[in-house]
C-alpha positions in Angstrom: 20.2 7.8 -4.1 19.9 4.0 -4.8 17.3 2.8 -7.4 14.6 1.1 -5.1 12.0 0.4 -8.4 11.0 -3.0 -8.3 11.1 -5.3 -11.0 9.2 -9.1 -11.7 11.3 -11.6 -11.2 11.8 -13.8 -14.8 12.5 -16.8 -13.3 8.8 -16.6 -12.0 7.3 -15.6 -15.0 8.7 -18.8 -16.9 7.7 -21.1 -14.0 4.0 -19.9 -14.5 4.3 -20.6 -18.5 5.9 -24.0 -17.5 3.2 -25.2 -15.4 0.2 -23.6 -18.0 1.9 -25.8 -20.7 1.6 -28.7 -18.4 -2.3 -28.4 -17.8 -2.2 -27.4 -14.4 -5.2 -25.9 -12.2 -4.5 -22.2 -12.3 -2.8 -21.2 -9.5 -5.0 -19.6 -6.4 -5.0 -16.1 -5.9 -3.4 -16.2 -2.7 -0.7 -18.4 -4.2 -0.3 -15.3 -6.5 0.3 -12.7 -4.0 2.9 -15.3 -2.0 5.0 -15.6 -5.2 4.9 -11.5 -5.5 6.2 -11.2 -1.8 8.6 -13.7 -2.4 10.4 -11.7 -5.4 10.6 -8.4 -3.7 11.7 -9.8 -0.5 14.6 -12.0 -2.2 17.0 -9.7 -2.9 17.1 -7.6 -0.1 15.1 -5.1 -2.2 11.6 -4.6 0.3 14.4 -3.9 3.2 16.3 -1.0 1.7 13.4 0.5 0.6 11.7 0.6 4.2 15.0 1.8 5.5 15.1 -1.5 8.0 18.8 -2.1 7.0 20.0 1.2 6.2 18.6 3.6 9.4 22.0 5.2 9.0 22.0 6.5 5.5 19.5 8.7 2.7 17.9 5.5 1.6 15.8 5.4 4.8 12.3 6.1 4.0 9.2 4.7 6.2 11.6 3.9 9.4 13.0 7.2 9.3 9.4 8.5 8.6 8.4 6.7 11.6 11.3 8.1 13.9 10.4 11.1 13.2 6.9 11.1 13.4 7.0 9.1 16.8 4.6 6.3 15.4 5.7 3.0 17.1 2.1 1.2 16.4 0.1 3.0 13.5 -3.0 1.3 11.6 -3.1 1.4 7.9 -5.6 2.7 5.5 -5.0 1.6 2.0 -7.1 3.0 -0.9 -6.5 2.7 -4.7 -5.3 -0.6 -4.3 -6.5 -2.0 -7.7 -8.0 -5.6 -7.9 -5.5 -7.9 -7.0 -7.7 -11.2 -8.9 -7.5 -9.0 -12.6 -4.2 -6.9 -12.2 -0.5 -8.4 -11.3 0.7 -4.7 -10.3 -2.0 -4.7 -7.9 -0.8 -8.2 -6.6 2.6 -6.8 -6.2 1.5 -3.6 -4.5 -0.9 -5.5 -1.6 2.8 -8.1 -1.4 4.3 -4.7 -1.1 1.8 -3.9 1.6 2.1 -6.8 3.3 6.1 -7.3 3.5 6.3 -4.0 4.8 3.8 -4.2 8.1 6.0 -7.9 8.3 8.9 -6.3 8.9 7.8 -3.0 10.7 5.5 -4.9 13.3 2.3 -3.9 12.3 -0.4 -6.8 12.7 -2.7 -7.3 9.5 -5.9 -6.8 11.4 -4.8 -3.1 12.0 -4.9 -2.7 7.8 -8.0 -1.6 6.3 -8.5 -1.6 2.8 -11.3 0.0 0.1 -11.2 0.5 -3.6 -14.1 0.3 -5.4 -13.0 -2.5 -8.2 -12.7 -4.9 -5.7 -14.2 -8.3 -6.5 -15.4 -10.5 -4.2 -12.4 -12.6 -4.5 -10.3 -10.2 -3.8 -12.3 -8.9 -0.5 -12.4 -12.9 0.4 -8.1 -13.1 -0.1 -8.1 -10.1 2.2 -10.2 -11.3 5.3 -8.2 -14.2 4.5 -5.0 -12.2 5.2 -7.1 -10.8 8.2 -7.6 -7.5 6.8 -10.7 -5.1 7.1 -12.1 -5.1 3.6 -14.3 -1.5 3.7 -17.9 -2.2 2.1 -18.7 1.5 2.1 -18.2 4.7 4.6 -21.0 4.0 6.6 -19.2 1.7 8.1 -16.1 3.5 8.7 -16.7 5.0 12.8 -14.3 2.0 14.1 -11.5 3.2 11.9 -8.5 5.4 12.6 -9.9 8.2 10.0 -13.7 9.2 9.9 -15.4 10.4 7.2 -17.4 13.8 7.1 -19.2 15.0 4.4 -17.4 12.7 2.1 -13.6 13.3 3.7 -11.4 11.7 5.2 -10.4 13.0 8.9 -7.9 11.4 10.5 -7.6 10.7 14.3 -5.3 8.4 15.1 -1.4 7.8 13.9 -1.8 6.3 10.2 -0.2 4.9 7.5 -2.0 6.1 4.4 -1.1 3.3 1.8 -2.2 4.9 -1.8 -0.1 3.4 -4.8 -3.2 3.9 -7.5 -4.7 7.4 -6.2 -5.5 10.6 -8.7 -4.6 14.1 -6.9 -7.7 14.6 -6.2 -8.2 12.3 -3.3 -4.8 13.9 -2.2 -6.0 17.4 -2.1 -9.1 16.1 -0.4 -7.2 14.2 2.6 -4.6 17.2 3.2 -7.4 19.7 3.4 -9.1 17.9 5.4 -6.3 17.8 7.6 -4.9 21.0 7.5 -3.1 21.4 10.4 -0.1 20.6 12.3 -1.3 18.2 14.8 -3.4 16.3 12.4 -0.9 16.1 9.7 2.0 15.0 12.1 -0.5 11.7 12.4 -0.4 10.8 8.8 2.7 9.6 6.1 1.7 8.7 2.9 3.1 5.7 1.1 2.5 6.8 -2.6 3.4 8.3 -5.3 5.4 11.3 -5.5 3.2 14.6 -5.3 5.9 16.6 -7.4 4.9 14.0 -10.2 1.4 14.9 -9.6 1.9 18.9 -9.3 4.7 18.7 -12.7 2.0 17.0 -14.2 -0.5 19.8 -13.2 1.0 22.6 -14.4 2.0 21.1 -17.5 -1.7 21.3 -18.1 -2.3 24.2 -17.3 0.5 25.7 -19.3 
């Protein structure tokens, strides 16, 4: 299967120095994110990776999910982001986010985001993106999950967006929602579980 890792683009990274060296204002944050959904959308790479070019083949991943799944309009949770004002992989993973409801049709106000690093520049960059930034669960009733006793229960077709999340919050969402009608409702953009699981009983060995 094709490599779809992505990788920083040099060319930006010697633009920034460039314009440093000149005196320029810092560049805005939302400026930031722009120039990370520029470089993964350049080469083609944020396509093949959603499967929106290559339906036909194993390199299909959220379309196919999608398919099978039969979510034409899901929302999106996204939790773990990291703060995208401190971190540049967090300012690639919220481009990633962003590219990827772009191209599968999924408006921005139906993404809700929470992580509890977040700055309040980096809650005011997502309202300005037209996101729901999540000031704590109490809050949470509107949302496609709810929260019970601390857990996430989720009730309508989701997208669970989780780039930076420990196995913990894993276990705690697929408990939650053990069971065939409730789990056909979710896919997970994350990391791999078998890393997490390897990694687990490694430990315990």
């Amino acid at each position: 299967m094709e490599d779809t890792s992505f990788a920083y683009s040099q060319a930006t990274t010697r633009t920034r120095a460039r314009k440093k060296r000149r005196g320029d204002e810092p560049p805005l944050l939302i400026d930031l994110v722009d120039r990370c959904k520029a470089d993964i959308e350049s080469d083609g790479w944020i396509t093949t990776c959603l499967g929106w070019e290559r339906a036909s083949t194993n390199d299909c991943l959220i379309q196919d999910a999608l398919r099978k799944t039969d979510m034409p309009c899901p929302d999106v949770l996204c939790l773990g982001l990291g703060s995208p004002s401190s971190s540049r992989v967090a300012r690639a993973q919220l481009a990633f986010l962003i590219s990827s409801c772009t191209i599968l049709e999924i408006v921005l106000s139906n993404v809700s985001v929470y992580d509890p690093v977040f700055t309040d520049a980096d809650k005011a960059l997502f309202q300005s993106f037209g996101m729901r930034c999540l000031p704590d669960t109490a809050s949470l009733l509107f949302l496609p999950v709810l929260f019970q006793n601390g857990k996430l229960v989720v009730e309508r077709p989701t997208i669970l967006y989780m780039p930076h999340c420990d196995l913990k919050l894993y276990e705690n969402i697929i408990g939650t929602n053990w069971s065939e009608e409730q789990l056909a409702r979710i896919i997970f953009i994350a990391n791999r579980f078998s890393d997490y699981t390897d990694k687990y009983v490694c430990t315990i060995i």
